[in-house]
C-alpha positions in Angstrom: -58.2 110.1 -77.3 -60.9 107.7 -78.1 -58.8 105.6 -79.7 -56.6 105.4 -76.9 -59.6 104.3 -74.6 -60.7 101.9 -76.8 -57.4 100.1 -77.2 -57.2 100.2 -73.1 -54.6 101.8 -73.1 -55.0 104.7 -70.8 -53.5 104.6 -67.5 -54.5 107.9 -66.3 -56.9 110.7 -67.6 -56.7 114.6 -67.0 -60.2 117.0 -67.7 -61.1 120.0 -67.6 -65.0 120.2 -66.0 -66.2 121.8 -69.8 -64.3 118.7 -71.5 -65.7 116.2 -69.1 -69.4 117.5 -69.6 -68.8 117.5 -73.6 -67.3 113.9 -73.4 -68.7 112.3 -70.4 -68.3 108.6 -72.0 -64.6 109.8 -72.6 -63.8 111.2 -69.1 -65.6 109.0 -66.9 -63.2 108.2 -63.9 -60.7 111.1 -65.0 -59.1 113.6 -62.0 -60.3 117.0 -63.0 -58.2 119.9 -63.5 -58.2 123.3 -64.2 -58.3 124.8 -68.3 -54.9 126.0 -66.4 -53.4 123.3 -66.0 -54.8 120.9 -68.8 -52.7 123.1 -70.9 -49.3 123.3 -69.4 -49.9 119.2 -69.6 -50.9 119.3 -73.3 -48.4 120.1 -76.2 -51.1 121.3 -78.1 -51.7 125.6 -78.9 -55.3 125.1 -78.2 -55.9 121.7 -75.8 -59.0 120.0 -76.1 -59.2 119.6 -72.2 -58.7 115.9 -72.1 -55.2 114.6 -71.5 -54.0 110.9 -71.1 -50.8 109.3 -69.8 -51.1 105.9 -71.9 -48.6 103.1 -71.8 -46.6 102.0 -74.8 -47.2 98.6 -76.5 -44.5 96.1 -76.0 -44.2 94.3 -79.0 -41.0 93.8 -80.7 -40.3 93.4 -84.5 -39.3 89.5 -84.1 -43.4 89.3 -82.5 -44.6 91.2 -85.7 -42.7 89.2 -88.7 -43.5 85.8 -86.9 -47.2 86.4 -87.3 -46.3 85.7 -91.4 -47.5 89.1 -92.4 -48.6 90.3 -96.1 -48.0 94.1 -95.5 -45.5 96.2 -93.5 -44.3 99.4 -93.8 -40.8 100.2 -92.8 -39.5 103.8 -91.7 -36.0 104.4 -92.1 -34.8 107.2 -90.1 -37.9 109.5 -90.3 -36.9 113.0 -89.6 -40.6 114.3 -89.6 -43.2 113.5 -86.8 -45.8 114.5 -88.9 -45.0 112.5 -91.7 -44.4 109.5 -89.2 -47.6 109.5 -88.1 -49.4 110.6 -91.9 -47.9 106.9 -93.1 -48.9 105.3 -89.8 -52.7 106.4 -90.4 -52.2 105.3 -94.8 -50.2 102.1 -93.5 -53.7 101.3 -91.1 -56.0 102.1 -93.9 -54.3 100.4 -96.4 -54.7 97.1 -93.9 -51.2 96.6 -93.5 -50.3 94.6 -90.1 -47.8 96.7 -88.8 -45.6 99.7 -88.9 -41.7 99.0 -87.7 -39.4 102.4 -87.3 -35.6 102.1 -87.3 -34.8 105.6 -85.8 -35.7 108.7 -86.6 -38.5 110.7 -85.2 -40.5 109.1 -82.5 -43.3 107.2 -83.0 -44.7 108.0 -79.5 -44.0 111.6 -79.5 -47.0 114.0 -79.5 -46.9 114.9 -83.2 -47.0 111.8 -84.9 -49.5 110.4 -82.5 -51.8 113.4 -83.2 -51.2 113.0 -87.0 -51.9 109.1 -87.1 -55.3 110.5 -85.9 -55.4 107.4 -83.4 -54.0 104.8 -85.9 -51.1 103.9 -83.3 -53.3 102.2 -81.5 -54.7 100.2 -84.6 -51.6 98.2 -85.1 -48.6 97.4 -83.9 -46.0 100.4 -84.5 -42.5 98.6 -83.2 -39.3 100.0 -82.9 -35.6 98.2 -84.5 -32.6 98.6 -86.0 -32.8 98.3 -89.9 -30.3 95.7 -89.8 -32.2 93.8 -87.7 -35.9 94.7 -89.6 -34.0 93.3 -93.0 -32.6 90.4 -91.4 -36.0 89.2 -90.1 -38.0 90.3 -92.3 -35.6 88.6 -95.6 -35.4 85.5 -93.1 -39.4 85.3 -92.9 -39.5 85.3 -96.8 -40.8 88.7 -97.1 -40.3 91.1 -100.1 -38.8 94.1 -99.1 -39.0 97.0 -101.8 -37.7 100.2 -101.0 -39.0 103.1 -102.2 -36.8 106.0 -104.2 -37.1 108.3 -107.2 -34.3 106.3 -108.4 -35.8 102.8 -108.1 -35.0 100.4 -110.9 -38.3 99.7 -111.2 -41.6 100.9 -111.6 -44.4 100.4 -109.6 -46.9 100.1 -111.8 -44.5 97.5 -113.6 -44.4 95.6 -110.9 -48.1 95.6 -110.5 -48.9 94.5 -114.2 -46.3 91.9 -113.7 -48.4 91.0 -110.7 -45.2 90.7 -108.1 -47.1 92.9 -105.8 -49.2 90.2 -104.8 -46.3 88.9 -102.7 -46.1 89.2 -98.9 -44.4 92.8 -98.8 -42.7 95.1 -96.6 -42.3 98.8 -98.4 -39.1 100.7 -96.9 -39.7 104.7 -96.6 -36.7 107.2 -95.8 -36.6 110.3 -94.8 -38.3 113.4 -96.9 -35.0 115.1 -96.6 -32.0 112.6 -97.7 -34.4 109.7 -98.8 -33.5 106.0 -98.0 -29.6 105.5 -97.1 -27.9 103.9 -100.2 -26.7 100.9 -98.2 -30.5 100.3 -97.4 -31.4 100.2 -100.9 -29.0 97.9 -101.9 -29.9 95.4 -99.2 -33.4 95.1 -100.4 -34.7 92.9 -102.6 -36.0 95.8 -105.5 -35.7 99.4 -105.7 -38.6 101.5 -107.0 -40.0 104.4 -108.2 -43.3 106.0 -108.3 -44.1 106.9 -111.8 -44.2 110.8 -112.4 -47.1 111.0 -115.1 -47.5 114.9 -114.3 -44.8 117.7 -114.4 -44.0 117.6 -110.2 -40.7 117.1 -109.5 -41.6 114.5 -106.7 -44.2 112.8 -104.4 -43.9 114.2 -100.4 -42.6 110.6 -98.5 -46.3 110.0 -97.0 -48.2 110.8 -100.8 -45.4 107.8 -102.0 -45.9 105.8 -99.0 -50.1 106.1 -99.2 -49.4 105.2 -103.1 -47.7 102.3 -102.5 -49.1 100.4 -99.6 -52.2 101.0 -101.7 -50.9 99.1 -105.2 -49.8 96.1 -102.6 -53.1 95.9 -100.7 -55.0 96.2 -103.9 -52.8 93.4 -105.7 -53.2 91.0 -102.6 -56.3 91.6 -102.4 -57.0 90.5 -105.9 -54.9 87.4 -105.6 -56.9 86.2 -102.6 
């Protein structure tokens, strides 16, 4: 919620009296409402007693990739709000300038917001067809490396090699089928996050935290 506020974009605001006299630099101007009816409005088990009605961002992907950005993350069909909105929040920590979703799960929806934990309203989180995201982003000069077990290469290759330094957009599937096959052979490299333990596999937001991480860290030492 504060981050919401703070990125102005709130349009209206629900309170309970209790949440209003916990948060009063939150709720200022907000209609109160009973505990009643602050839940039926949340989605949540156990609402807070602050509810807001905020208005979606209009950017597009052409408005992100013409900025000349260094690091974007790409969903791919996400079939998992929660894991949506986990690699929104890693994507924002790691510094990368936006987050573009090509169906799936929806960004906006009440589960992935909640598990960005306000990162949504960090950066821009655009919506587009793969084909279009590729295009643009291939057009624009941007690395596209999409992650899968079966990547032909490995990441930390790639980072000794020091190609991570590269303006980069890292494509994540979905944590049940993975990145479509067609997908991976559009981008530039495929690649795999090396398994030094016994685990079978990385959960799609550990790989994507992982990997936005080795890019911001090698741009960052380029300069």
């Amino acid at each position: 919620m504060r981050e919401a506020v703070a990125a102005g974009a709130v349009v209206e605001l629900f309170a309970t009296a209790e949440a209003a006299e916990r948060h009063p630099d939150l709720a200022s101007g907000a209609s109160i409402v009973t505990a009643r009816d602050a839940a039926a409005l949340s989605e949540t088990v156990t609402p807070q007693g602050l509810v807001a009605v905020c208005r979606l961002p209009g950017a597009a992907v052409a408005d992100v990739v013409d900025l000349g950005p260094r690091l974007v993350a790409v969903l791919v069909d996400p079939n998992d709000p929660g894991n949506l909105g986990t690699i929104v929040r890693s994507a924002d920590a790691a510094g990368a300038a936006a987050v573009i979703c090509c169906g799936g799960a929806d960004p906006w929806g009440g589960k992935a917001v909640r598990a960005s934990a306000g990162s949504v309203f960090h950066l821009p989180v655009v919506e587009a067809t793969v084909e279009d995201a590729l295009a643009r982003l291939a057009a624009a000069g941007i690395a596209t490396l999409a992650a899968t077990g079966s990547g032909a290469r490995d990441l930390d290759e790639l980072d000794d090699a020091g190609e991570l330094a590269a303006p980069t957009a890292w494509l994540f599937g979905s944590e049940a089928h993975g990145l479509p096959p067609a997908v991976v052979d559009a981008a530039t490299r495929s690649v795999r996050v090396p398994i030094h333990g016994t685990a079978e596999s990385l959960n799609v937001a550990a790989a994507a935290a992982v990997c936005l991480y080795a890019s911001a860290r090698a741009q960052r030492r380029a300069g």
